[in-house]
C-alpha positions as CSV (number, residue, x, y, z in Angstrom):
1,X,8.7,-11.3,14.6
2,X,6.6,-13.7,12.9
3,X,4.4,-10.9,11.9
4,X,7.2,-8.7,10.2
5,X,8.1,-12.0,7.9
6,X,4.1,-12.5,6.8
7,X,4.1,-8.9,6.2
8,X,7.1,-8.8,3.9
9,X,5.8,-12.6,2.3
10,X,2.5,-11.4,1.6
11,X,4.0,-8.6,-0.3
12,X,6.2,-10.6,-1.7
13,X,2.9,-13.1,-3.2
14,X,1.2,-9.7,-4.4
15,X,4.3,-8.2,-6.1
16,X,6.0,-11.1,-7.5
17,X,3.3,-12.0,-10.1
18,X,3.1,-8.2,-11.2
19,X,6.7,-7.9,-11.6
20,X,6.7,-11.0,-13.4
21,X,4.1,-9.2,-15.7
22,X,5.7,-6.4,-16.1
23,X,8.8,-8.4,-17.1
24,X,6.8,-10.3,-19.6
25,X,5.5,-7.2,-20.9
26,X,8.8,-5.6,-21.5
27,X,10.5,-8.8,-22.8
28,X,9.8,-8.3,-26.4
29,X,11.2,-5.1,-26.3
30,X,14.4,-6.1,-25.9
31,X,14.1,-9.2,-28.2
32,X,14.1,-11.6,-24.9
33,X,16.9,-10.4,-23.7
34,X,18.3,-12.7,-20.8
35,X,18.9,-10.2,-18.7
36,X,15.3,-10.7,-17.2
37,X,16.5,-13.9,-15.7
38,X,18.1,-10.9,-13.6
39,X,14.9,-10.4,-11.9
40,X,14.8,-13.5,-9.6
41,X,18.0,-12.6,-7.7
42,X,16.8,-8.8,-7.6
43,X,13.6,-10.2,-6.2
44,X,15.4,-12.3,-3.7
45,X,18.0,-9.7,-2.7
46,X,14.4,-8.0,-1.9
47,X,13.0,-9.9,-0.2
48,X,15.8,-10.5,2.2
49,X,16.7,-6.8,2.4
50,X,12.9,-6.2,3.4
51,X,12.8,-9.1,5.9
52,X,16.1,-7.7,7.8
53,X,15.0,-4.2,7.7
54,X,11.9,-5.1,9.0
55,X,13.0,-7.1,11.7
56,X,15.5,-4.7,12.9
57,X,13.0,-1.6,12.6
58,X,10.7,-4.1,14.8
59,X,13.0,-4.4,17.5
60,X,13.9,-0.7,17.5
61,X,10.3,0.1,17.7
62,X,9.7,-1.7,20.8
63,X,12.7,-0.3,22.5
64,X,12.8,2.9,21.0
65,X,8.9,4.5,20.9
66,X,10.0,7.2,18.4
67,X,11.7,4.8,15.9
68,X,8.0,4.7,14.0
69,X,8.0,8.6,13.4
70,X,11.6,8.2,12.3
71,X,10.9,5.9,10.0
72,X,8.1,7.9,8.2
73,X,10.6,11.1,8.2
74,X,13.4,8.4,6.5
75,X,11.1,7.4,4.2
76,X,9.7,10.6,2.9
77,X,13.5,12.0,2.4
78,X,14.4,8.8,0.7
79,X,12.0,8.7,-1.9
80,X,14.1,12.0,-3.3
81,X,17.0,10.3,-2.7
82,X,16.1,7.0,-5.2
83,X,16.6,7.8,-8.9
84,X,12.9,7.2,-9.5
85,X,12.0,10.4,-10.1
86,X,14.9,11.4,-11.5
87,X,17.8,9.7,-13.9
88,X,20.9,8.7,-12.3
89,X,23.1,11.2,-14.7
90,X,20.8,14.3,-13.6
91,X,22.4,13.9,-9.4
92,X,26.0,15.5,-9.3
93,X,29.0,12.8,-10.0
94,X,30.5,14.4,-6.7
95,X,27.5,13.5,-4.3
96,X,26.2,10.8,-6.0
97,X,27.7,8.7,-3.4
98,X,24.9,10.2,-1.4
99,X,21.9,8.0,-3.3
100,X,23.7,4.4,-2.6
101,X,23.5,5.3,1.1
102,X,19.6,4.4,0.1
103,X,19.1,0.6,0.3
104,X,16.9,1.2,-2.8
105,X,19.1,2.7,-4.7
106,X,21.0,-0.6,-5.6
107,X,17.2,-2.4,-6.4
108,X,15.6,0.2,-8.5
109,X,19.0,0.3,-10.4
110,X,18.8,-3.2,-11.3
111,X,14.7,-3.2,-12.1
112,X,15.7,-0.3,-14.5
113,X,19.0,-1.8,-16.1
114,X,16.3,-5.4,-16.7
115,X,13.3,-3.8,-17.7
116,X,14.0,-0.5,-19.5
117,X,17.6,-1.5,-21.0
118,X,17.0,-5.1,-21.2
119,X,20.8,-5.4,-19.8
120,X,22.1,-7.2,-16.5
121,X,22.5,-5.5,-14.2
122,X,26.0,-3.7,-13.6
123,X,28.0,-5.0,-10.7
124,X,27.9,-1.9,-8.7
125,X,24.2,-2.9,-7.9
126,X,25.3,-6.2,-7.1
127,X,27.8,-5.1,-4.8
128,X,25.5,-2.0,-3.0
129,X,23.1,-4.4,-2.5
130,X,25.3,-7.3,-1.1
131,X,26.9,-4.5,1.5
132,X,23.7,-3.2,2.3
133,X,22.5,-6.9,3.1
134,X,25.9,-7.7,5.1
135,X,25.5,-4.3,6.9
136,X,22.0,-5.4,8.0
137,X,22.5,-8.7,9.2
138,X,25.5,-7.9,11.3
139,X,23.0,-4.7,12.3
140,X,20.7,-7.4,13.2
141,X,23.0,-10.1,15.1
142,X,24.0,-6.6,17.6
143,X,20.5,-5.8,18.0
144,X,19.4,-9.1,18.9
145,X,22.3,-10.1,20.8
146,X,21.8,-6.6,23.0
147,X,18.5,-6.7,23.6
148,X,17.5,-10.9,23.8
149,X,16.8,-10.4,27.4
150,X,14.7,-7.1,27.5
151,X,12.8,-7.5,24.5
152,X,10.1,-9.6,26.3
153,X,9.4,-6.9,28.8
154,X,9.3,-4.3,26.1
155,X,6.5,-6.3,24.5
């Protein structure tokens, strides 16, 4: 497990100072807006989000050998399902509840609000993100709390 949380840290140490350049970079754009003081809870709700993810995809990979191939299927579909490539306004207002079922959704929301709007970030992303963080935790505790005693024979 300690592996998972050096993996997502060491990202974390790569990322941050970019993102913090980026912000920089953007700032005068929006007259130094305080909305990039946004970024260091975005970043945080990050970092956890990646730390519980990765934890529980850890756990499902040593019980479950085909959680990896899932994974990279889930990944691939998601990236169409993030308004990266595409603005928010463009998905149908019917199925748009379909995007926040992406844990990124919430994230790249906020980075756009702070660094292309120069705006806080609107408390739908908050929320998303706070459910989505709840949801993996408790998704966690189960997993952990199911599998304490097998997971050092699945090793």
């Amino acid at each position: 497990m300690l592996l998972v949380a050096r993996a997502v840290l060491a990202s974390m140490v790569i990322y941050g100072p970019l993102l913090l350049l980026v912000a920089l970079a953007y700032a005068p754009l929006h007259h130094f807006s305080l909305a990039v003081l946004a970024l260091a809870p975005l970043l945080a709700l990050q970092l956890i989000l990646c730390l519980l993810l990765g934890y529980l995809l850890a756990i499902l990979a040593a019980a479950l050998r085909d959680t990896v191939q899932l994974v990279g299927f889930l990944l691939s579909v998601g990236i169409y399902l993030t308004p990266i490539l595409f603005p928010l306004s463009l998905f149908p207002e019917n199925w748009r509840w379909v995007l926040w079922l992406n844990p990124a959704t919430a994230l790249v929301l906020g980075y756009q609000q702070v660094l292309l709007l120069g705006a806080w970030p609107p408390a739908s992303v908050w929320l998303v993100g706070l459910l989505w963080l709840a949801g993996l935790a408790l998704a966690l505790n189960l997993v952990v709390e199911r599998s304490r005693d097998q997971l050092v024979d699945w090793l």
